[in-house]
PyMOL CGO cylinders between C-alpha atoms (Angstrom):
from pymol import cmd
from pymol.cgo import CYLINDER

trace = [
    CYLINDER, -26.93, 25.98, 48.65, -27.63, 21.96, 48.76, 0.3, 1, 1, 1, 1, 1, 1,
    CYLINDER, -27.63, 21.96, 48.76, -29.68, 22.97, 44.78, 0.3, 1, 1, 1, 1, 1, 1,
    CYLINDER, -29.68, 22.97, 44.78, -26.29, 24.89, 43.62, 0.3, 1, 1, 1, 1, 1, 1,
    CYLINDER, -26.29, 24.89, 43.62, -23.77, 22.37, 44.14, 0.3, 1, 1, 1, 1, 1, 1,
    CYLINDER, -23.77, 22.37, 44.14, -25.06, 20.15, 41.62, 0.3, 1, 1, 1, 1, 1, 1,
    CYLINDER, -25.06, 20.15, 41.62, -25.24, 22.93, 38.87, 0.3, 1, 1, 1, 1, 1, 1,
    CYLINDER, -25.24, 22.93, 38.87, -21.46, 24.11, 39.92, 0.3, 1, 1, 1, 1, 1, 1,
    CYLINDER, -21.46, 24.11, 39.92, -20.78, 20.66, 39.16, 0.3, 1, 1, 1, 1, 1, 1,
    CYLINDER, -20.78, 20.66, 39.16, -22.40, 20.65, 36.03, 0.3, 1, 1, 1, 1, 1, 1,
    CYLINDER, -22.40, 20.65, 36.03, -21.12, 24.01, 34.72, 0.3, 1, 1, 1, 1, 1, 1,
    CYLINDER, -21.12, 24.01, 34.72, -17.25, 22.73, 35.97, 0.3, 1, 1, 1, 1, 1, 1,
    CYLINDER, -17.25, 22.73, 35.97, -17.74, 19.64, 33.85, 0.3, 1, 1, 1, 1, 1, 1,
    CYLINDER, -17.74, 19.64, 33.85, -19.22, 22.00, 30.82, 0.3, 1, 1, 1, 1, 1, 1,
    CYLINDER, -19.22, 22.00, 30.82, -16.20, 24.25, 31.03, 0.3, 1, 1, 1, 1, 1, 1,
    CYLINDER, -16.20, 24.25, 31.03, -13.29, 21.90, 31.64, 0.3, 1, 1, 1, 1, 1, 1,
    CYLINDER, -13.29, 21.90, 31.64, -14.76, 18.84, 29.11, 0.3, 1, 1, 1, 1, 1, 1,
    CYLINDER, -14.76, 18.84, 29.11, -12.97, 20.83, 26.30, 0.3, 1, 1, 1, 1, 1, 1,
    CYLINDER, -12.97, 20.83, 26.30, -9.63, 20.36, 28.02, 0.3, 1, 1, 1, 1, 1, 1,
    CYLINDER, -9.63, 20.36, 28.02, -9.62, 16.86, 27.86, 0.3, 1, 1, 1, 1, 1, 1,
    CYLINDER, -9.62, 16.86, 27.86, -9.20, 16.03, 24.59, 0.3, 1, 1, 1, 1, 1, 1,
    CYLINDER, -9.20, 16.03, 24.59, -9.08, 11.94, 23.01, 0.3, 1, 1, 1, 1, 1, 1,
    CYLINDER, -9.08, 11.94, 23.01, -5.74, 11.63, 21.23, 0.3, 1, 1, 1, 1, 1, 1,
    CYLINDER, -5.74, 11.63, 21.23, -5.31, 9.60, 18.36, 0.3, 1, 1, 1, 1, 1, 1,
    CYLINDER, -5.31, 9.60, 18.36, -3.21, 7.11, 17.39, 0.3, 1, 1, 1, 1, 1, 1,
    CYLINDER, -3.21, 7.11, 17.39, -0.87, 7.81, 14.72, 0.3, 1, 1, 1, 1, 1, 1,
    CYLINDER, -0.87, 7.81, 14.72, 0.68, 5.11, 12.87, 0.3, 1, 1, 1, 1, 1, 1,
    CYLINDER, 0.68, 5.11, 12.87, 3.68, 7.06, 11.13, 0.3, 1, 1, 1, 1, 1, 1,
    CYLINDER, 3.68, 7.06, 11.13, 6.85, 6.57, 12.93, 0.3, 1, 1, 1, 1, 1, 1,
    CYLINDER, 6.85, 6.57, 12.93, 9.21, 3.98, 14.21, 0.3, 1, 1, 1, 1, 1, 1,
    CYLINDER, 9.21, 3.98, 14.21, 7.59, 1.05, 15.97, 0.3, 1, 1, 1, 1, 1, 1,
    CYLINDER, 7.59, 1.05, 15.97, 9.20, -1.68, 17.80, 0.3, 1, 1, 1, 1, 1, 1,
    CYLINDER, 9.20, -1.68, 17.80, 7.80, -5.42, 19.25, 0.3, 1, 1, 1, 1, 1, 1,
    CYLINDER, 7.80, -5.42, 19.25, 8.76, -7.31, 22.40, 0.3, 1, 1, 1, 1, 1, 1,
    CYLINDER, 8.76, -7.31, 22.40, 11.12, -9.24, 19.92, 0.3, 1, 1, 1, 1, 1, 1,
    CYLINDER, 11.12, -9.24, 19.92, 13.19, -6.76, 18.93, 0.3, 1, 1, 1, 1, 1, 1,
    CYLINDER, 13.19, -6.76, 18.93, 11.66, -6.28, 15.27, 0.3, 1, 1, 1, 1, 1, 1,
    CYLINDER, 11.66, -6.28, 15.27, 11.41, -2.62, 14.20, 0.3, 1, 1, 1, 1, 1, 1,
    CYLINDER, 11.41, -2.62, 14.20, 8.84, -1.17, 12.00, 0.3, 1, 1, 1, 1, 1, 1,
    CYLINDER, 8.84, -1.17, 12.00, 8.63, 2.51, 10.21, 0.3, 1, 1, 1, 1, 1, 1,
    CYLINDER, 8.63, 2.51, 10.21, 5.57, 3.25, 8.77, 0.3, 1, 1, 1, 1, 1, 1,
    CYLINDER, 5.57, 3.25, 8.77, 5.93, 6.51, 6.52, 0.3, 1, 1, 1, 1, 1, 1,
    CYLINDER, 5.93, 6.51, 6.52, 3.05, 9.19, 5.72, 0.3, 1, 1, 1, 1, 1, 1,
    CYLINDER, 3.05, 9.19, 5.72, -0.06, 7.73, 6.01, 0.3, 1, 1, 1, 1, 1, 1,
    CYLINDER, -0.06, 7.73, 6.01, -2.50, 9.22, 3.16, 0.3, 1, 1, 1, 1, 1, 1,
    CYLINDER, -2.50, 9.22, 3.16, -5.52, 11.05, 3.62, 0.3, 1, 1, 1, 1, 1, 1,
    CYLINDER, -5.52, 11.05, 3.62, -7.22, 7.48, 2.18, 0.3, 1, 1, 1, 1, 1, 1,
    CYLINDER, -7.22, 7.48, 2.18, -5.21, 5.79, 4.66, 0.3, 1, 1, 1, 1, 1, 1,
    CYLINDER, -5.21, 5.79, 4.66, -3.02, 4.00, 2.76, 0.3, 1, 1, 1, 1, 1, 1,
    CYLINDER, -3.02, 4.00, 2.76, 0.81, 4.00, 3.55, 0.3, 1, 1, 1, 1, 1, 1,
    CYLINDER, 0.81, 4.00, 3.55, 4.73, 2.10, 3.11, 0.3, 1, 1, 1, 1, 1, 1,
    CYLINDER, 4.73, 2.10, 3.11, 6.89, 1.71, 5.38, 0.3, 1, 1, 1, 1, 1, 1,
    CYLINDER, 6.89, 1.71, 5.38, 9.90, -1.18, 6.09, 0.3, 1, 1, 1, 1, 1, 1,
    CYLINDER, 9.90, -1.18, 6.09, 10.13, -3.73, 8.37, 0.3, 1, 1, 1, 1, 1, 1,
    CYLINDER, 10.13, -3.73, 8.37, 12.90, -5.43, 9.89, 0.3, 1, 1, 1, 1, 1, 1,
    CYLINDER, 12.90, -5.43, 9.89, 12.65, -8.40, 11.83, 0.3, 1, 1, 1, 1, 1, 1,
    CYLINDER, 12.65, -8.40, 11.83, 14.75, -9.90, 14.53, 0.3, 1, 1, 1, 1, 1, 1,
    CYLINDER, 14.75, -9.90, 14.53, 13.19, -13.86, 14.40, 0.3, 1, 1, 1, 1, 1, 1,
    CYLINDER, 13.19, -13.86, 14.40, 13.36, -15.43, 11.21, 0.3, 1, 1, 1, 1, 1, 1,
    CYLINDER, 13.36, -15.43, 11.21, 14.24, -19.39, 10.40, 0.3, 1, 1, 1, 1, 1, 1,
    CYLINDER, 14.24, -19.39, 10.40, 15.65, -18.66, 7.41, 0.3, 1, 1, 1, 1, 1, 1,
    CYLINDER, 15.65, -18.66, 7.41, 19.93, -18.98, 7.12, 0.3, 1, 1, 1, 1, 1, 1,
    CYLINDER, 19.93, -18.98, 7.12, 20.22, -16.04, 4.60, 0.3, 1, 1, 1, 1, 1, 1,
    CYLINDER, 20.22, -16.04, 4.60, 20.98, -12.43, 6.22, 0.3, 1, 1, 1, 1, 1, 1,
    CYLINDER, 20.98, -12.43, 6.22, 17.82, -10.71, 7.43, 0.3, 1, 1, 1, 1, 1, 1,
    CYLINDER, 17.82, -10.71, 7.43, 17.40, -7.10, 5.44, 0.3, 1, 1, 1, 1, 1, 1,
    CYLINDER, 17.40, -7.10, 5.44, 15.42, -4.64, 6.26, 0.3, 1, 1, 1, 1, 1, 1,
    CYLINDER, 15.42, -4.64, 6.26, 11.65, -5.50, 3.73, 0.3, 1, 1, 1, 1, 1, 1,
    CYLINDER, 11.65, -5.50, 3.73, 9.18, -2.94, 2.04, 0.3, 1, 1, 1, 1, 1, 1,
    CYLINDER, 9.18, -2.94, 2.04, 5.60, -2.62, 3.89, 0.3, 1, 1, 1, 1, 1, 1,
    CYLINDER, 5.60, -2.62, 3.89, 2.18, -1.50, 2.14, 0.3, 1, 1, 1, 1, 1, 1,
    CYLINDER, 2.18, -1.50, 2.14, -0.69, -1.16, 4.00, 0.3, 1, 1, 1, 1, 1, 1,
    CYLINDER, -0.69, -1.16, 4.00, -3.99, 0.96, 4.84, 0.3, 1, 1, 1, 1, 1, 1,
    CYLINDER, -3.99, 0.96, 4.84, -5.51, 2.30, 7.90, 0.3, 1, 1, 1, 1, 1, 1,
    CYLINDER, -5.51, 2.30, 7.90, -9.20, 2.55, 8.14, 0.3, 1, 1, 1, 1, 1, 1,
    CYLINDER, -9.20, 2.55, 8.14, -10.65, 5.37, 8.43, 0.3, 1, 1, 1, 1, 1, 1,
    CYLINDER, -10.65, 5.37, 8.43, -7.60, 7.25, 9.34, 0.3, 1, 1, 1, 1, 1, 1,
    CYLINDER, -7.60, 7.25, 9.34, -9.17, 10.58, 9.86, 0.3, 1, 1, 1, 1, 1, 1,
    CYLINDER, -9.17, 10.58, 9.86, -12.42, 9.33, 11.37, 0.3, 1, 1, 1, 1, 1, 1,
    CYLINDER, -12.42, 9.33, 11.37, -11.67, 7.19, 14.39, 0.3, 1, 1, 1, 1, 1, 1,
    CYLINDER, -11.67, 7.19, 14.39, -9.11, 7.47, 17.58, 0.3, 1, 1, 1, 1, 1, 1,
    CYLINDER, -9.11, 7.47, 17.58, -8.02, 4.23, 17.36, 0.3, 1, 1, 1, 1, 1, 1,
    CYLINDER, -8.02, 4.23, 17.36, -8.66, 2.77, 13.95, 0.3, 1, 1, 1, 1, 1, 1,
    CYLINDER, -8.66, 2.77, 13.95, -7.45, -0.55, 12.38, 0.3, 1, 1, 1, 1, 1, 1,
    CYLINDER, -7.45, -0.55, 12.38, -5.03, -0.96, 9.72, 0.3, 1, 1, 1, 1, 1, 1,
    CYLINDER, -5.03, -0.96, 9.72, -3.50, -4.21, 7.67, 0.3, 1, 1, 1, 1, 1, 1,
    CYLINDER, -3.50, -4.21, 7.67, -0.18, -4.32, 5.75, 0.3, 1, 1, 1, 1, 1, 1,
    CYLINDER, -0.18, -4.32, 5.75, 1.88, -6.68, 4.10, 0.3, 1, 1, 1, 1, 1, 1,
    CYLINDER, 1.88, -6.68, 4.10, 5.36, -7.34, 4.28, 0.3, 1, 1, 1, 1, 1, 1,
    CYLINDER, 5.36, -7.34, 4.28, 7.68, -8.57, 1.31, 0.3, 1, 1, 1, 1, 1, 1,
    CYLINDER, 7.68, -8.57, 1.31, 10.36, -10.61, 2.37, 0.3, 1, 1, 1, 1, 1, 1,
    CYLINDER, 10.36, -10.61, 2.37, 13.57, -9.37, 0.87, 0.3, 1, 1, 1, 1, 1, 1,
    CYLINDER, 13.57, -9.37, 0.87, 15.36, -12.55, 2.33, 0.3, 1, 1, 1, 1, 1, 1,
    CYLINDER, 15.36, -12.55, 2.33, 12.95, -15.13, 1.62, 0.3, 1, 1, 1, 1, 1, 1,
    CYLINDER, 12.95, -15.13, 1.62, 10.45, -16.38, -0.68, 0.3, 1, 1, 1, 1, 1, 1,
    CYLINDER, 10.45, -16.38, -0.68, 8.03, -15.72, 2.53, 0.3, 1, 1, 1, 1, 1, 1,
    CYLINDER, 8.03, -15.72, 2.53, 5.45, -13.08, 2.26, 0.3, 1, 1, 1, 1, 1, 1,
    CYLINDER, 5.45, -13.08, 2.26, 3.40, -12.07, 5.61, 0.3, 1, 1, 1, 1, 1, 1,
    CYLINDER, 3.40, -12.07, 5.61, 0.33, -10.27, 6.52, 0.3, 1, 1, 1, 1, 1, 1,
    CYLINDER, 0.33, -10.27, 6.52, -0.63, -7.98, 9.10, 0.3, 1, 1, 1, 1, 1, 1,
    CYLINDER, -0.63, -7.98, 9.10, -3.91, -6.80, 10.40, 0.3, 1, 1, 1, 1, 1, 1,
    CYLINDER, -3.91, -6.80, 10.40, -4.80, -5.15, 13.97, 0.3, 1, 1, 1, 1, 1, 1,
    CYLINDER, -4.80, -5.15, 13.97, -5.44, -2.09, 15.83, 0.3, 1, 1, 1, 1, 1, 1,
    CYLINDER, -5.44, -2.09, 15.83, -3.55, 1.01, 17.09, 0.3, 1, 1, 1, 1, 1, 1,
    CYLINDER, -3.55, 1.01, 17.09, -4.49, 1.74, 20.61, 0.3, 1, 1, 1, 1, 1, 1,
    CYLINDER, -4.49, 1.74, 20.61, -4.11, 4.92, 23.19, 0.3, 1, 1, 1, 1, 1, 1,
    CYLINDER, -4.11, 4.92, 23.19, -3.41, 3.57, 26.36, 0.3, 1, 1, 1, 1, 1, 1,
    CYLINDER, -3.41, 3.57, 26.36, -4.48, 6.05, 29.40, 0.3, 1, 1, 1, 1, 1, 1,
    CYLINDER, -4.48, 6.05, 29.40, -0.88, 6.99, 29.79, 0.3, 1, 1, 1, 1, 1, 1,
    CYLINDER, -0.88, 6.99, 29.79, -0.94, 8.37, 26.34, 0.3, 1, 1, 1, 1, 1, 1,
    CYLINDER, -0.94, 8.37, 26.34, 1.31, 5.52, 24.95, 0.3, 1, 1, 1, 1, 1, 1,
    CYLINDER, 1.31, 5.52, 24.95, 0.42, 4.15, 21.66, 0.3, 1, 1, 1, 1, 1, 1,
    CYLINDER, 0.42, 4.15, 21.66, 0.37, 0.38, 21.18, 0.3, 1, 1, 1, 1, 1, 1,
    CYLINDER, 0.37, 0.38, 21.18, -0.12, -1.61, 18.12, 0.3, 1, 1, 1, 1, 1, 1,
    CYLINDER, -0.12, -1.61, 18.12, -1.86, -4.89, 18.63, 0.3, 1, 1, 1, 1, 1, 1,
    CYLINDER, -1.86, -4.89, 18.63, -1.50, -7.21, 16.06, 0.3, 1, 1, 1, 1, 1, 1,
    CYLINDER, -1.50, -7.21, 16.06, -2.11, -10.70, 14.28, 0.3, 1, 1, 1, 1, 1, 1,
    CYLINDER, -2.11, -10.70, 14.28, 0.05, -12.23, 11.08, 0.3, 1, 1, 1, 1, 1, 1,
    CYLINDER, 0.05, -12.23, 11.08, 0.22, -14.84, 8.63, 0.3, 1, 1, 1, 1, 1, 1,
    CYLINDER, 0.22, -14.84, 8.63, 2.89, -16.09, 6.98, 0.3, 1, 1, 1, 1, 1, 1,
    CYLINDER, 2.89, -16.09, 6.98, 2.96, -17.69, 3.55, 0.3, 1, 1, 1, 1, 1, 1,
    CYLINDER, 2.96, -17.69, 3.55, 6.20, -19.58, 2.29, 0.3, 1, 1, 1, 1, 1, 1,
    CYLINDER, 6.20, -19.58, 2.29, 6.53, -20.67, -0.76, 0.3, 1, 1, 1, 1, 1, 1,
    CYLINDER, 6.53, -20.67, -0.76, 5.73, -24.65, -2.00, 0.3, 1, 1, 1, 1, 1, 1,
    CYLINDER, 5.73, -24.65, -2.00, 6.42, -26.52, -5.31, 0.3, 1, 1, 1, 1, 1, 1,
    CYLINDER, 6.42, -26.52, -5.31, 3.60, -28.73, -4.55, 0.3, 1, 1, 1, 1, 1, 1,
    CYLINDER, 3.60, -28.73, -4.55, 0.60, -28.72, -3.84, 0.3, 1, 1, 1, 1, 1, 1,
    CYLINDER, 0.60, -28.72, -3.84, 0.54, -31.62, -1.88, 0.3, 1, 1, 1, 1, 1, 1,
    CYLINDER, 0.54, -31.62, -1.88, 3.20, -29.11, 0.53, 0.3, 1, 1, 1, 1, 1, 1,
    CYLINDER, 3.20, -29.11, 0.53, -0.02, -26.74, 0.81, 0.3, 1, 1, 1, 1, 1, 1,
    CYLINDER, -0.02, -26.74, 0.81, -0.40, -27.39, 4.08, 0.3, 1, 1, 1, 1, 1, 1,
    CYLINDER, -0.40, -27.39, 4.08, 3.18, -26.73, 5.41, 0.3, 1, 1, 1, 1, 1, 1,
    CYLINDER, 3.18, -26.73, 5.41, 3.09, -23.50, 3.76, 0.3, 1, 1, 1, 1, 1, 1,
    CYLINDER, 3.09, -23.50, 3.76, 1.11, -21.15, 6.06, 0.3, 1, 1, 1, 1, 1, 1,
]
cmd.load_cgo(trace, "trace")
C-alpha cells in the first residue's frame, strides 16, 4: 500500500491537470487606472494589432479633455498568456502625443491587470526647448 500511494497521486495529478487550465489575458474591453483614466481597446487582430480610445482624467493642459484615438499591437497575441503590447495615444486636446508599452497580467484571482510605462512628447518650436519636451 506504502508503493500505491505515490502512483494514486500521480494518476490524480494526470487526470485533474486538464482541469486547470492558464487563462489568458485579453486586452479588448474597457480598462481603467488608479487615476481615474479609462481605456477601451477594440478587437484585437489575429496579428495583434488593435484601436481603441483613451480618456484621461490628469492632464495640465486648460483646454477640455476628449476622449483620444489609440493604435497599438500585442505580441504574440495568440501565442502567450500574458503577452506585451505598446500603443500610442493621439491627443485630441493637445499638441501632446504619448506612448505606451507593458504587459497584461493574470493575477491568481483571475483578475487581469495591465502594467504599464509612458512617454509623453509635447510639442517645441525650438530646438533649444528639446529638452522640456519629453
Amino acid at each position: 500500500m506504502v508503493q500505491a500511494t505515490p502512483f494514486l497521486l500521480v494518476l490524480f495529478l494526470a487526470l485533474g491537470a486538464h482541469g486547470l487550465s492558464v487563462k489568458k489575458c485579453i486586452l479588448t474591453g474597457n480598462w481603467k487606472n488608479d487615476l481615474g483614466s479609462n481605456m477601451t481597446i477594440y478587437k484585437v487582430k489575429e496579428n495583434g494589432d488593435f484601436t481603441g480610445t483613451y480618456y484621461t482624467a490628469v492632464s495640465a493642459t486648460t483646454q477640455k479633455i476628449k476622449p483620444s484615438p489609440l493604435l497599438g499591437s500585442q505580441h504574440h497575441p495568440n501565442q502567450l498568456n500574458q503577452s506585451s503590447f505598446g500603443f500610442t495615444v493621439h491627443w485630441n486636446f493637445s499638441d501632446s502625443i504619448t506612448v505606451f508599452t507593458g504587459q497584461c497580467f493574470v493575477e491568481e484571482n483571475h483578475k487581469e491587470v495591465l502594467k504599464t510605462m509612458w512617454l509623453l512628447r509635447s510639442y517645441k518650436d525650438k530646438t533649444k526647448d528639446d529638452w522640456k519636451a519629453t
